[in-house]
Predicted model as a PDB file, atoms N, CA, C, CB and O in Angstrom, pLDDT in the B-factor column:
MODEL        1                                                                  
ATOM      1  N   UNK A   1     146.539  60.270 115.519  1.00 82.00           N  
ATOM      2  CA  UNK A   1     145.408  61.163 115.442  1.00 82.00           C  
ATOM      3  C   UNK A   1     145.483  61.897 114.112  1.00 82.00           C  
ATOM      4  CB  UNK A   1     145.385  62.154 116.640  1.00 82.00           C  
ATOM      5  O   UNK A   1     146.560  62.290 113.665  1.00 82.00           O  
ATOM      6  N   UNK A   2     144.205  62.093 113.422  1.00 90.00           N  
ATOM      7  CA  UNK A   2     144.341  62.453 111.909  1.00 90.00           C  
ATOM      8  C   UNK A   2     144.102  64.446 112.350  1.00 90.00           C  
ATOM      9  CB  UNK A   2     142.699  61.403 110.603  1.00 90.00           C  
ATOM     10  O   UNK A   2     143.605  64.934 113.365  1.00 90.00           O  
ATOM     11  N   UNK A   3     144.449  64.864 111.617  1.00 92.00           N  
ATOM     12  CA  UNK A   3     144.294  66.606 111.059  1.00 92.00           C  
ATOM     13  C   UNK A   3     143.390  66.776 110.371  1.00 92.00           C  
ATOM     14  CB  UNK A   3     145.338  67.272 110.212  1.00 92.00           C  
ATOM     15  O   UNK A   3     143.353  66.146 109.314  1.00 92.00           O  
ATOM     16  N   UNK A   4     142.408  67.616 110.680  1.00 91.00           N  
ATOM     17  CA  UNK A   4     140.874  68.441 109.485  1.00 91.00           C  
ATOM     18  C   UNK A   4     141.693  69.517 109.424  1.00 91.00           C  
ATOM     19  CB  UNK A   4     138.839  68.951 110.194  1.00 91.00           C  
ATOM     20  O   UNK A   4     142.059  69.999 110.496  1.00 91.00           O  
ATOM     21  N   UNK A   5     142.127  70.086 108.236  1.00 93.00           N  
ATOM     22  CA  UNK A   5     141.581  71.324 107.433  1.00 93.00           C  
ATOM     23  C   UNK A   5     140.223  71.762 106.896  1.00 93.00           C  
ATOM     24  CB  UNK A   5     142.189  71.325 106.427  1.00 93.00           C  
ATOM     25  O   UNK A   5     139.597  71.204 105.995  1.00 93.00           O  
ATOM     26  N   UNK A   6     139.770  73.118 107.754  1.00 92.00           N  
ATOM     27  CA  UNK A   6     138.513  73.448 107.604  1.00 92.00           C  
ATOM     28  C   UNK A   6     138.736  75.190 106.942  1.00 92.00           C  
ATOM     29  CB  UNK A   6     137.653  73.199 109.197  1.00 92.00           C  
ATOM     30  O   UNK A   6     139.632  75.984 107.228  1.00 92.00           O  
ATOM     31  N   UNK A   7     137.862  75.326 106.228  1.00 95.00           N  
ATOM     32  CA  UNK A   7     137.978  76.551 105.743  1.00 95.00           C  
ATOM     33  C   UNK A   7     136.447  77.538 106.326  1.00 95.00           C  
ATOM     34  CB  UNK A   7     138.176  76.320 103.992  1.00 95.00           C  
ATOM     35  O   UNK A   7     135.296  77.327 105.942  1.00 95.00           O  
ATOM     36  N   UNK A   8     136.796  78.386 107.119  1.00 96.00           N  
ATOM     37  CA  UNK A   8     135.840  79.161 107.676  1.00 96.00           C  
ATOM     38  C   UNK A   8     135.052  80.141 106.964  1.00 96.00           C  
ATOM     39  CB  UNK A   8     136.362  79.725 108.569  1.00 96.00           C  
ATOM     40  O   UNK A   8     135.416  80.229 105.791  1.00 96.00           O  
ATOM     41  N   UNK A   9     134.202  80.824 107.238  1.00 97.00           N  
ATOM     42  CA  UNK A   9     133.481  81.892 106.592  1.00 97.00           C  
ATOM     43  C   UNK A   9     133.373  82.597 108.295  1.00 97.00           C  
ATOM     44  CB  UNK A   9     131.805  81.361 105.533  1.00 97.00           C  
ATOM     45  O   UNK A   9     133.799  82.217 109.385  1.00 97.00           O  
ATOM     46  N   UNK A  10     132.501  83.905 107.790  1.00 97.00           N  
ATOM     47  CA  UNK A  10     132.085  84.760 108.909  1.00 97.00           C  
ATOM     48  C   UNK A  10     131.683  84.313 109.959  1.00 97.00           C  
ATOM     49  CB  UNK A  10     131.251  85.495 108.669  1.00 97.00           C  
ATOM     50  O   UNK A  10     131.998  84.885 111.002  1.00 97.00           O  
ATOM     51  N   UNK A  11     130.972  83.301 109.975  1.00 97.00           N  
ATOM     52  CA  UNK A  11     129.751  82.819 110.587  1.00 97.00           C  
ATOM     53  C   UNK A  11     130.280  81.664 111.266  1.00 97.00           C  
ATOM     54  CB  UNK A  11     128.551  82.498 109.599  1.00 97.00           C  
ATOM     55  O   UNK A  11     129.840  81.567 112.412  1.00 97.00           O  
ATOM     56  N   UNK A  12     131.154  80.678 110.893  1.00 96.00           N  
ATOM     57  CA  UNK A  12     132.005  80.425 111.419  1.00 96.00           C  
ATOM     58  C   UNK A  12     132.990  80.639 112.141  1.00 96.00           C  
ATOM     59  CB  UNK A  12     132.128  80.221 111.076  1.00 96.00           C  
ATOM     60  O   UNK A  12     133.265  79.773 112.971  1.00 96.00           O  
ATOM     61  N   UNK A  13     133.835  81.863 112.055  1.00 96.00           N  
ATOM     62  CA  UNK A  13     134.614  82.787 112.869  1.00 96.00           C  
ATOM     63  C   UNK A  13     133.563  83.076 114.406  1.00 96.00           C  
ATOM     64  CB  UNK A  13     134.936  84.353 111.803  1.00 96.00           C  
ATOM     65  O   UNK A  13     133.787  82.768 115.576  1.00 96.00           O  
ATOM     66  N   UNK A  14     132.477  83.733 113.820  1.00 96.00           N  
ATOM     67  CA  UNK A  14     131.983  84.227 114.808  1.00 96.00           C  
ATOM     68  C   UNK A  14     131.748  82.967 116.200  1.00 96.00           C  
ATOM     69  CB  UNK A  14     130.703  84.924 114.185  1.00 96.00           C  
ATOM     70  O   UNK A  14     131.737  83.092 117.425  1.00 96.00           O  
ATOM     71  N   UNK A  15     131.556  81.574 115.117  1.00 96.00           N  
ATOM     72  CA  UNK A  15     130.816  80.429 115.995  1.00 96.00           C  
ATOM     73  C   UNK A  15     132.263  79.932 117.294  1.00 96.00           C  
ATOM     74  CB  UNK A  15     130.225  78.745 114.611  1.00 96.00           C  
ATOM     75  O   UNK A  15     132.296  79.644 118.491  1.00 96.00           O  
ATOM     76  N   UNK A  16     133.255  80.067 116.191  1.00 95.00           N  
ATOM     77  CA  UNK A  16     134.673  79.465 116.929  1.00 95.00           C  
ATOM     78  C   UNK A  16     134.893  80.407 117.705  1.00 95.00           C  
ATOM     79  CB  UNK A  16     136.037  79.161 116.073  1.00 95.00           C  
ATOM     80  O   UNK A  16     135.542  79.882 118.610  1.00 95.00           O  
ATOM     81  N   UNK A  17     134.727  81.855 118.024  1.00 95.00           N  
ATOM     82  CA  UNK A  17     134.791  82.932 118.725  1.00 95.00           C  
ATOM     83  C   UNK A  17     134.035  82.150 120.174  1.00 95.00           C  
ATOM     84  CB  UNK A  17     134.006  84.329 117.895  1.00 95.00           C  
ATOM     85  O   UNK A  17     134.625  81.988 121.242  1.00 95.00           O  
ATOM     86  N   UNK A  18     133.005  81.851 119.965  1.00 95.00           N  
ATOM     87  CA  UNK A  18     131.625  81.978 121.015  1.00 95.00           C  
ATOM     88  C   UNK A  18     132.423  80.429 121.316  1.00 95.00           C  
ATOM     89  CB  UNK A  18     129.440  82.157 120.261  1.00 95.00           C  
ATOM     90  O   UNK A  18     132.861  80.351 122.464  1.00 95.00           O  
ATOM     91  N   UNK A  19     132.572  79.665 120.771  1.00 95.00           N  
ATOM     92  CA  UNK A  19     133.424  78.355 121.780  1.00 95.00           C  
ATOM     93  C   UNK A  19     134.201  78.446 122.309  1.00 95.00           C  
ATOM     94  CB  UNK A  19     133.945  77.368 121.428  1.00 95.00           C  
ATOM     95  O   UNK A  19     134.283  77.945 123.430  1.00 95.00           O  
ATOM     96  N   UNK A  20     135.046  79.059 121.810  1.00 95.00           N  
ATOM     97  CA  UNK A  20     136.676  79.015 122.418  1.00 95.00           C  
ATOM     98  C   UNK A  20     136.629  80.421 123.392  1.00 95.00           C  
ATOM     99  CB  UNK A  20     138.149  79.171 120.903  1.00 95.00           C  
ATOM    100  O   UNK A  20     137.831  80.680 123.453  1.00 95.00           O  
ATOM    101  N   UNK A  21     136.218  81.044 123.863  1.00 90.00           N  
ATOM    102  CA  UNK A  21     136.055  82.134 124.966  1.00 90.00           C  
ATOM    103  C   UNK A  21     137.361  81.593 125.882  1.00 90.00           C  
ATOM    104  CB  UNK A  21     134.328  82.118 125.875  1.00 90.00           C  
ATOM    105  O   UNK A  21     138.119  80.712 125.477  1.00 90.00           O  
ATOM    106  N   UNK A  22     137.475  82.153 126.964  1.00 88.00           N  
ATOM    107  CA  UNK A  22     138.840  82.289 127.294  1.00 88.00           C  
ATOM    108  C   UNK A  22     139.437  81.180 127.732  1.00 88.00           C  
ATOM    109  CB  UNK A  22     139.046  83.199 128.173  1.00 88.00           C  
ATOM    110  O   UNK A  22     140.434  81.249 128.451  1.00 88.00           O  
ATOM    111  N   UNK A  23     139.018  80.277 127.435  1.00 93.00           N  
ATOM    112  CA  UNK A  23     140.202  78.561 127.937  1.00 93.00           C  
ATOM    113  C   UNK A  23     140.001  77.816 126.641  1.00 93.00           C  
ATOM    114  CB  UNK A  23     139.469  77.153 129.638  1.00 93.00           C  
ATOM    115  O   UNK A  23     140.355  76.646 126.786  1.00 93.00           O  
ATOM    116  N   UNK A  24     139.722  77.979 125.874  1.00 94.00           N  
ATOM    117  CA  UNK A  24     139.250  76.855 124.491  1.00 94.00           C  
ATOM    118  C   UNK A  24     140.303  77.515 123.479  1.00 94.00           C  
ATOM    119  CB  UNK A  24     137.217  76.986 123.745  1.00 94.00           C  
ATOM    120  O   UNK A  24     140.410  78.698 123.157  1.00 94.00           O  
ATOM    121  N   UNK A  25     141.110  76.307 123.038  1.00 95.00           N  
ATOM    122  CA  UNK A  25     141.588  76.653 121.857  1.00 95.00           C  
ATOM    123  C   UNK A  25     140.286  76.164 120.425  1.00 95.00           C  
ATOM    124  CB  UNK A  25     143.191  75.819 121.834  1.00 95.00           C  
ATOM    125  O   UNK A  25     139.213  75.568 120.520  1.00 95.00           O  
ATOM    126  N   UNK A  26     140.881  76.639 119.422  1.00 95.00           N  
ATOM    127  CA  UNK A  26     140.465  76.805 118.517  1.00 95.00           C  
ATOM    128  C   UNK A  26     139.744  74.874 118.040  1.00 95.00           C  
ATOM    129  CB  UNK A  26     141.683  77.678 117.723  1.00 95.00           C  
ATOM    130  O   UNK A  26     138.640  74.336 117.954  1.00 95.00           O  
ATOM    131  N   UNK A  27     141.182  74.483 117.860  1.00 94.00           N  
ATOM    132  CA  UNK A  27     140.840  72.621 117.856  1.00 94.00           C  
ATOM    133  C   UNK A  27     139.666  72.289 118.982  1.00 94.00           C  
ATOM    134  CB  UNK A  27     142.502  71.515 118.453  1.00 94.00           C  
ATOM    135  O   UNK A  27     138.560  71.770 118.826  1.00 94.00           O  
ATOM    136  N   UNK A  28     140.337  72.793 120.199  1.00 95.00           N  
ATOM    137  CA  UNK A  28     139.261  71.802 121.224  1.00 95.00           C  
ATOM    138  C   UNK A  28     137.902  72.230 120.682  1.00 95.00           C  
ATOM    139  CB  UNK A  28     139.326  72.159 123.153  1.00 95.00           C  
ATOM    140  O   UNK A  28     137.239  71.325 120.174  1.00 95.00           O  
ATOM    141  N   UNK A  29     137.364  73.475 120.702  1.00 96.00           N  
ATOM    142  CA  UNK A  29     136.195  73.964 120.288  1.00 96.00           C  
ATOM    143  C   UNK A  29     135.599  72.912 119.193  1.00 96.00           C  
ATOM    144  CB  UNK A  29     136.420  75.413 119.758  1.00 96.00           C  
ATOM    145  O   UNK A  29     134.705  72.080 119.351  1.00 96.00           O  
ATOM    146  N   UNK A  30     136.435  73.234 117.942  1.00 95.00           N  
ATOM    147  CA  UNK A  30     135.833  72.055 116.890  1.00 95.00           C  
ATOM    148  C   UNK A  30     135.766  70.861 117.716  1.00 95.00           C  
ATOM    149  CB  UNK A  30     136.828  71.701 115.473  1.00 95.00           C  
ATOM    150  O   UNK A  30     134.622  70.410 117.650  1.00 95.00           O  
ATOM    151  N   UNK A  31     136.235  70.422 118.186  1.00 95.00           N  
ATOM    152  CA  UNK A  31     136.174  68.341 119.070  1.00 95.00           C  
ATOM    153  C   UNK A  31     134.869  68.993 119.684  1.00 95.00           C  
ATOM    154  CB  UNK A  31     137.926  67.457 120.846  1.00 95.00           C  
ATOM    155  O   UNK A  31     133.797  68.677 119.169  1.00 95.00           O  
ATOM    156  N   UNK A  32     134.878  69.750 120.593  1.00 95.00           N  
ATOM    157  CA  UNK A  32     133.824  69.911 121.453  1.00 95.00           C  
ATOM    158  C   UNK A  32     132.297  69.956 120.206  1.00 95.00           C  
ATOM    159  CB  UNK A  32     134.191  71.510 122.499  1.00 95.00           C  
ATOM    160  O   UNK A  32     131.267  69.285 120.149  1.00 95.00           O  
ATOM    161  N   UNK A  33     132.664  70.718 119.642  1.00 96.00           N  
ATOM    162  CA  UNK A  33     131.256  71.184 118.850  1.00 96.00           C  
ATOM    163  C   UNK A  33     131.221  69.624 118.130  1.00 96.00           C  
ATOM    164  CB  UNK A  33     131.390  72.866 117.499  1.00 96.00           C  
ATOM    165  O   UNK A  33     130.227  69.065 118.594  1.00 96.00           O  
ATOM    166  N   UNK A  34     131.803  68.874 117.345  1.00 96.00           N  
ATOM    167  CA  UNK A  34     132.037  67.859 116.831  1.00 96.00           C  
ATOM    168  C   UNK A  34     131.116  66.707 117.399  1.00 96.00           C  
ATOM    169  CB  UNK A  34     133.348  67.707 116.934  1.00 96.00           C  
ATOM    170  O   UNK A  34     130.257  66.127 116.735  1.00 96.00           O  
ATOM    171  N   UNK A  35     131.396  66.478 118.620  1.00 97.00           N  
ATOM    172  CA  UNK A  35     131.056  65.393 119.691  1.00 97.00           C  
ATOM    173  C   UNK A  35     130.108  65.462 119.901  1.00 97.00           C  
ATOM    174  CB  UNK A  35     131.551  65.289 120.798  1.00 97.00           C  
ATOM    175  O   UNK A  35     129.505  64.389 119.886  1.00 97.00           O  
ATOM    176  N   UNK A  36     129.206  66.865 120.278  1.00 97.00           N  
ATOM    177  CA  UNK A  36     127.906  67.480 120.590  1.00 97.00           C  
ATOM    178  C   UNK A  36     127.180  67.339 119.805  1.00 97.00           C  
ATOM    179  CB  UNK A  36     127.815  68.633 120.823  1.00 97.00           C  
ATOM    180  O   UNK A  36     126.084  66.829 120.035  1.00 97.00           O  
ATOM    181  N   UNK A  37     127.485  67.670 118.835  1.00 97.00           N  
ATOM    182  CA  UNK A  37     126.402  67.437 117.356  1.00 97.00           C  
ATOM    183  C   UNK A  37     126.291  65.734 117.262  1.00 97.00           C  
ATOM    184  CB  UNK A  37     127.302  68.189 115.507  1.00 97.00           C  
ATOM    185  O   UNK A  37     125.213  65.177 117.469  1.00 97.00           O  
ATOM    186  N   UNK A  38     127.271  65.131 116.997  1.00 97.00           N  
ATOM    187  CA  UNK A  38     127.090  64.031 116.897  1.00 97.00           C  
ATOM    188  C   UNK A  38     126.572  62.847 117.873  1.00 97.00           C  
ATOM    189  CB  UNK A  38     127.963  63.913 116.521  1.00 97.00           C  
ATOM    190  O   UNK A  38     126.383  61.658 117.618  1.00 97.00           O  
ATOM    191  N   UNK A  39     126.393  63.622 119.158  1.00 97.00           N  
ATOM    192  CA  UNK A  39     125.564  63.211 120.452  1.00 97.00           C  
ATOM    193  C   UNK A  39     123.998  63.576 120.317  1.00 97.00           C  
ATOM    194  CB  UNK A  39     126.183  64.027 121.811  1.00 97.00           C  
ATOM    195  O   UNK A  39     123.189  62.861 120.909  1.00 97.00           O  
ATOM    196  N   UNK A  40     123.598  64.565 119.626  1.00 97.00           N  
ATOM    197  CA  UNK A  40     122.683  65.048 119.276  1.00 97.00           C  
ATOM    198  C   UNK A  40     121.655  64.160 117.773  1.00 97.00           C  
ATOM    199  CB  UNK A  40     123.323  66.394 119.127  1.00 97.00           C  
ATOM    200  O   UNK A  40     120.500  64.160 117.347  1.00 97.00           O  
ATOM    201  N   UNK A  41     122.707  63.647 117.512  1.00 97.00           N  
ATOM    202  CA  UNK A  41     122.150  62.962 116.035  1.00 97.00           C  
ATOM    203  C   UNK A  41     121.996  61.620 116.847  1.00 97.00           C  
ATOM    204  CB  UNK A  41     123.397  62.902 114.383  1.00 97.00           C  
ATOM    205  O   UNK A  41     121.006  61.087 116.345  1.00 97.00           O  
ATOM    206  N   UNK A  42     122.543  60.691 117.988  1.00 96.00           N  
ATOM    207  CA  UNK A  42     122.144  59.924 118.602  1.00 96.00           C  
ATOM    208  C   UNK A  42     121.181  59.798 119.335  1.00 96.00           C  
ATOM    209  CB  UNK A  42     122.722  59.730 118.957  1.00 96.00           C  
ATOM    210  O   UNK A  42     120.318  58.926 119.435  1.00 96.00           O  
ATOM    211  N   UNK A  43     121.400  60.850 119.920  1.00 96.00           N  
ATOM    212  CA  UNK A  43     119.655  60.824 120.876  1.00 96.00           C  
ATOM    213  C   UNK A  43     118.744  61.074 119.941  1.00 96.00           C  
ATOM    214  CB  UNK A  43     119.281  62.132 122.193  1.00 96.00           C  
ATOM    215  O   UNK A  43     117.702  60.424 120.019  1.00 96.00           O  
ATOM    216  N   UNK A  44     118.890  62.063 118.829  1.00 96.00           N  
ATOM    217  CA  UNK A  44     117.608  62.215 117.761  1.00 96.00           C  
ATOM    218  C   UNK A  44     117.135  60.762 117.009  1.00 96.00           C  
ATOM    219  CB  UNK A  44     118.107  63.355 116.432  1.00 96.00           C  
ATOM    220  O   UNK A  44     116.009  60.671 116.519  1.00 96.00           O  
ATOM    221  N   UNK A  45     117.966  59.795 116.973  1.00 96.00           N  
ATOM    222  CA  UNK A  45     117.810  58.713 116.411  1.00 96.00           C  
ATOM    223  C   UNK A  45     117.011  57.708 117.202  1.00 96.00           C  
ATOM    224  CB  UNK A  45     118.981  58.307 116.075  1.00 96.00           C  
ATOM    225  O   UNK A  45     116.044  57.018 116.880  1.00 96.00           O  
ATOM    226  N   UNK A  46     117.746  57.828 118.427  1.00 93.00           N  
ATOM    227  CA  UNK A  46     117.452  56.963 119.741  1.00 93.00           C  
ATOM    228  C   UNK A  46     115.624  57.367 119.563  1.00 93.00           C  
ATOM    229  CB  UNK A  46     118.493  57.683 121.576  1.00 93.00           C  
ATOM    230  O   UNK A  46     114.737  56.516 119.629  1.00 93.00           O  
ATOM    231  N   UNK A  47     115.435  58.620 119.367  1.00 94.00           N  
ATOM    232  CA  UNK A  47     114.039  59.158 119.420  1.00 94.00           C  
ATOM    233  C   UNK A  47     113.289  58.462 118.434  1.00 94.00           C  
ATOM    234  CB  UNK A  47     113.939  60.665 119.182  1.00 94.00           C  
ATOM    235  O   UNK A  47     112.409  57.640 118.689  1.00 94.00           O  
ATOM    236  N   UNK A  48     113.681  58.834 117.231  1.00 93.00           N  
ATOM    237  CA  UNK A  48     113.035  58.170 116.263  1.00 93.00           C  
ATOM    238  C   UNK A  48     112.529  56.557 116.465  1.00 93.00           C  
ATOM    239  CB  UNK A  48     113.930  58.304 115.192  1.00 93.00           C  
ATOM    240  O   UNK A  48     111.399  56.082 116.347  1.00 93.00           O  
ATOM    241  N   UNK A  49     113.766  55.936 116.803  1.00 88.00           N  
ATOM    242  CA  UNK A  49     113.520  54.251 117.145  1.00 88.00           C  
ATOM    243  C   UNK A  49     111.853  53.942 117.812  1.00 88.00           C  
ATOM    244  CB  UNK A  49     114.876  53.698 118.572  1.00 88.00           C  
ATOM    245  O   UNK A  49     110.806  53.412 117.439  1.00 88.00           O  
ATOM    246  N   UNK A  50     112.552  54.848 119.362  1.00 88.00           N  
ATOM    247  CA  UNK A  50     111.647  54.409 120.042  1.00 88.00           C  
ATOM    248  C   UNK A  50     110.130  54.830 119.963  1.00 88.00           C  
ATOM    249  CB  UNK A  50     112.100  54.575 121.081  1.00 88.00           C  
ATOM    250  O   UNK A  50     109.237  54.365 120.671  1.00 88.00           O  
ATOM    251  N   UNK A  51     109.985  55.812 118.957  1.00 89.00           N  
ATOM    252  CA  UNK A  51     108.570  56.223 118.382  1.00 89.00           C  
ATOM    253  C   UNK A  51     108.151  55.248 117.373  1.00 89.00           C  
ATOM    254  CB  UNK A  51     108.562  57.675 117.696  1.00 89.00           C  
ATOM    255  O   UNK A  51     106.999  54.816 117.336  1.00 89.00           O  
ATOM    256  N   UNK A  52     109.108  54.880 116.521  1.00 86.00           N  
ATOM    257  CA  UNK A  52     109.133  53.680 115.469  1.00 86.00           C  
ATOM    258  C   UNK A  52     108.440  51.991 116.079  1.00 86.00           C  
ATOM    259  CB  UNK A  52     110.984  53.496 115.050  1.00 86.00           C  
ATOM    260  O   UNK A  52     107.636  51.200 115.585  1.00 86.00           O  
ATOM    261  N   UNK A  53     109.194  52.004 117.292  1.00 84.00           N  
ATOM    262  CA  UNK A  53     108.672  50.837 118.225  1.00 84.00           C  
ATOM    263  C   UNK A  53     107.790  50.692 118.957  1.00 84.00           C  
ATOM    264  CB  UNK A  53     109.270  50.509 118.913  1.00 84.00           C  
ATOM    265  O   UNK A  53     107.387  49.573 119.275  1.00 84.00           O  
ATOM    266  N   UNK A  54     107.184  52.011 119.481  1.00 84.00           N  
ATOM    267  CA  UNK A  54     106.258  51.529 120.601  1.00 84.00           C  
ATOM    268  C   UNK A  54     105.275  51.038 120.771  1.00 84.00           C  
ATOM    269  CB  UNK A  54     105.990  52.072 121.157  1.00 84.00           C  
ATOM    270  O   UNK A  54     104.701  50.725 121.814  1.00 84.00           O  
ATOM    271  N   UNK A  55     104.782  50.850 118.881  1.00 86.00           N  
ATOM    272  CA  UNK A  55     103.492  50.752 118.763  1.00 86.00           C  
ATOM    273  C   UNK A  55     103.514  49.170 117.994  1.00 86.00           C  
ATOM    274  CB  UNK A  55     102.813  52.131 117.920  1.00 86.00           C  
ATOM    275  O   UNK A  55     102.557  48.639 117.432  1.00 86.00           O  
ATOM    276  N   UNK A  56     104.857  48.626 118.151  1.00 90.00           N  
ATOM    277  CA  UNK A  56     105.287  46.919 117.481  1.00 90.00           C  
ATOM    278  C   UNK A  56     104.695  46.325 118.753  1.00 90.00           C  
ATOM    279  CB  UNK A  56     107.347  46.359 117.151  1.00 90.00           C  
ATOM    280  O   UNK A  56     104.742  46.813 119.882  1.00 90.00           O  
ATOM    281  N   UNK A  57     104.103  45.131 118.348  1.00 91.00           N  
ATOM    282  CA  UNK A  57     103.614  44.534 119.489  1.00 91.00           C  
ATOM    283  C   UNK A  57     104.861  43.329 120.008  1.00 91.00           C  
ATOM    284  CB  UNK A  57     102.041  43.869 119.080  1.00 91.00           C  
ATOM    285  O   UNK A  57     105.126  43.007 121.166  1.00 91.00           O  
ATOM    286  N   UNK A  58     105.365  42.919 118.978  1.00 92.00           N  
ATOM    287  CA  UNK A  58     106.651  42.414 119.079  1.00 92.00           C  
ATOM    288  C   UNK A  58     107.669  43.045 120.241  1.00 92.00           C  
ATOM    289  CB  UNK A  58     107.209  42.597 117.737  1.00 92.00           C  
ATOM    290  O   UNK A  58     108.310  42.334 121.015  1.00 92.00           O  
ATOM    291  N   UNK A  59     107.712  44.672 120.227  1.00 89.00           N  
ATOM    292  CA  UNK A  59     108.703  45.024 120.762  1.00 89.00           C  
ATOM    293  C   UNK A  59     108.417  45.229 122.150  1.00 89.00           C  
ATOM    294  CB  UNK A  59     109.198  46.003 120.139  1.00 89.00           C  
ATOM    295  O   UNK A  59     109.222  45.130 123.076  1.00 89.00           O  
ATOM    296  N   UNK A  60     106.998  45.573 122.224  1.00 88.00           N  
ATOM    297  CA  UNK A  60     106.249  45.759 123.814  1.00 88.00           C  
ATOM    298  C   UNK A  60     106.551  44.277 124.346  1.00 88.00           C  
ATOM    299  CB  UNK A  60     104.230  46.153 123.814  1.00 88.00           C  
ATOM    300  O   UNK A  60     107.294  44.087 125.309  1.00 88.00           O  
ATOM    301  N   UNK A  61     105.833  43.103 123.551  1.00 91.00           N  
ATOM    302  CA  UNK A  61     105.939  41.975 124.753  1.00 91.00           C  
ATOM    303  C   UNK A  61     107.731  41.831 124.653  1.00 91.00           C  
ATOM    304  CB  UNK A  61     104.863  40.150 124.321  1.00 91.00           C  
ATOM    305  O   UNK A  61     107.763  41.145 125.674  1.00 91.00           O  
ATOM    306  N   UNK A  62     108.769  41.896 124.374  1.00 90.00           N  
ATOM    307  CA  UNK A  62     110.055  42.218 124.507  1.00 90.00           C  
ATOM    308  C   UNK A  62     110.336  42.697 125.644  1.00 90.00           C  
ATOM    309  CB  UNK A  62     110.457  42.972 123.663  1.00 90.00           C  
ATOM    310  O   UNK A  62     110.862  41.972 126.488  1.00 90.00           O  
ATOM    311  N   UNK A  63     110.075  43.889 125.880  1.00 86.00           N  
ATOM    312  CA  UNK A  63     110.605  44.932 126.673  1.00 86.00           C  
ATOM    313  C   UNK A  63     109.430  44.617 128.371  1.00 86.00           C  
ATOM    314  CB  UNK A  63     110.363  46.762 125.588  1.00 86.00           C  
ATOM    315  O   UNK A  63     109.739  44.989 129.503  1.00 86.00           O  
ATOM    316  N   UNK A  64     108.199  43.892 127.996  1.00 89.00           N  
ATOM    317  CA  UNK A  64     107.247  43.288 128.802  1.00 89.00           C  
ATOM    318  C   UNK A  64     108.234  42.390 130.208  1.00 89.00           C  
ATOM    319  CB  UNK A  64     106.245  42.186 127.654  1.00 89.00           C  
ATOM    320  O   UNK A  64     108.511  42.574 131.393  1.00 89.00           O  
ATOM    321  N   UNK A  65     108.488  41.344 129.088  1.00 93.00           N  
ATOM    322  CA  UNK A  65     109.809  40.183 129.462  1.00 93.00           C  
ATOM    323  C   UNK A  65     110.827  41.071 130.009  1.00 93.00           C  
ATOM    324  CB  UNK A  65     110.573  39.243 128.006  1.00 93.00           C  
ATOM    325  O   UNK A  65     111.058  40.881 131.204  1.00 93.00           O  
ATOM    326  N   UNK A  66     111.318  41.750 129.587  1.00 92.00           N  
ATOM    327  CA  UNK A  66     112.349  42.021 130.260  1.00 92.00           C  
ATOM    328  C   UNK A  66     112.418  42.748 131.874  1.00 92.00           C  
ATOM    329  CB  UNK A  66     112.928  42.724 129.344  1.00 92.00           C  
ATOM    330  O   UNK A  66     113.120  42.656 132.881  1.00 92.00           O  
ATOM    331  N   UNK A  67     111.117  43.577 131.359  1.00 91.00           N  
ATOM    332  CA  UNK A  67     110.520  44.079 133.203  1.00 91.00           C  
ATOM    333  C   UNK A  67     110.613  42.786 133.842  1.00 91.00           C  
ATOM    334  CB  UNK A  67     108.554  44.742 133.483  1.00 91.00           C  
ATOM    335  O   UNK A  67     111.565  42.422 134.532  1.00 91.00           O  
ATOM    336  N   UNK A  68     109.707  42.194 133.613  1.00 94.00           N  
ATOM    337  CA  UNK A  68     109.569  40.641 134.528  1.00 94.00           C  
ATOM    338  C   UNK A  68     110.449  40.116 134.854  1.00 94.00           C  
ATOM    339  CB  UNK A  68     109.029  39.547 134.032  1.00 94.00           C  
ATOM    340  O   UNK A  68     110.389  39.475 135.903  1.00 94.00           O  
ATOM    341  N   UNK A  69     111.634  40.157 134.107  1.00 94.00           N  
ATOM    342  CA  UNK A  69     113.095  39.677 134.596  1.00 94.00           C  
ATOM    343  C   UNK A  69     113.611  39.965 136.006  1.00 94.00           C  
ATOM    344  CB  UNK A  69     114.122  40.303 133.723  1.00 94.00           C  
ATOM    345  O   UNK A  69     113.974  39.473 137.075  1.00 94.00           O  
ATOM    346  N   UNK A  70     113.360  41.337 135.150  1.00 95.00           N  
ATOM    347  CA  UNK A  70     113.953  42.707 136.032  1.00 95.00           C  
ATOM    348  C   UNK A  70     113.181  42.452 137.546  1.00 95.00           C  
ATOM    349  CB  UNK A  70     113.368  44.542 135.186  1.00 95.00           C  
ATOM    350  O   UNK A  70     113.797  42.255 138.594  1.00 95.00           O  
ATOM    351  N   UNK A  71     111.903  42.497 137.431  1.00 92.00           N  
ATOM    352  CA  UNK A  71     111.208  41.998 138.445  1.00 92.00           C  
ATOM    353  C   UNK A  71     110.492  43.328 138.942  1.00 92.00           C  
ATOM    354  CB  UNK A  71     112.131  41.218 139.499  1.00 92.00           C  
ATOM    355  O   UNK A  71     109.827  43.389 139.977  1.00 92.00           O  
ATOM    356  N   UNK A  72     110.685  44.241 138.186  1.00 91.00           N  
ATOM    357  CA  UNK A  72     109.784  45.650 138.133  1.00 91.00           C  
ATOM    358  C   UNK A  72     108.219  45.725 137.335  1.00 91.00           C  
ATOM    359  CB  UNK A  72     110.770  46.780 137.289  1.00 91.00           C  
ATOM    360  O   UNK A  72     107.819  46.788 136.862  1.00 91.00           O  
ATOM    361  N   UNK A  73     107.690  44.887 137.288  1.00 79.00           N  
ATOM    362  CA  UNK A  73     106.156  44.650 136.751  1.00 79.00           C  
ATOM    363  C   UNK A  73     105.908  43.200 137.168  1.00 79.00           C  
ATOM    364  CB  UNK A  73     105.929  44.850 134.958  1.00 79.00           C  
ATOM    365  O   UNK A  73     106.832  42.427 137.419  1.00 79.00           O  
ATOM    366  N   UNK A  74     105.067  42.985 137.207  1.00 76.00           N  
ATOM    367  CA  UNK A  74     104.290  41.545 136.886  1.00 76.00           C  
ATOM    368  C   UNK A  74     103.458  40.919 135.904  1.00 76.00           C  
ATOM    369  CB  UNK A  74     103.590  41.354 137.649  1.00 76.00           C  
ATOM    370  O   UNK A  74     103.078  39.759 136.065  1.00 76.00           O  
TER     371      UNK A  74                                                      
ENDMDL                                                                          
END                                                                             
């Protein structure tokens, strides 16, 4: 497992304060905040895609087929 050295400001202090409340160390907080954000940039993406796609006609009869598979449309 690798080590971040991070150098804080105020605002930061204050943020690692508001995570780590009384069971969070300092590390877990960063993993926690870490993971979240970067769960957040997935679903924001995931968003983008599927606004990007819905209007491909390519991707509708795709996803068409695949209901039909599924056997949830006709």
């Amino acid at each position: 497992m690798g080590t971040l050295n991070v150098r804080t400001d105020e605002a930061m202090e204050t943020a690692l304060k508001a995570l780590t409340g009384d069971t969070r160390s300092r590390s877990e907080a960063v993993r926690y905040a870490l993971l979240r954000t970067y769960k957040e940039i997935l679903l924001e993406q995931a968003e983008q895609d599927a606004e990007r796609l819905k209007e491909d006609p390519d991707d509708q009869a795709e996803m068409l087929a695949i209901q039909r598979f599924m056997g949830v449309t006709e």
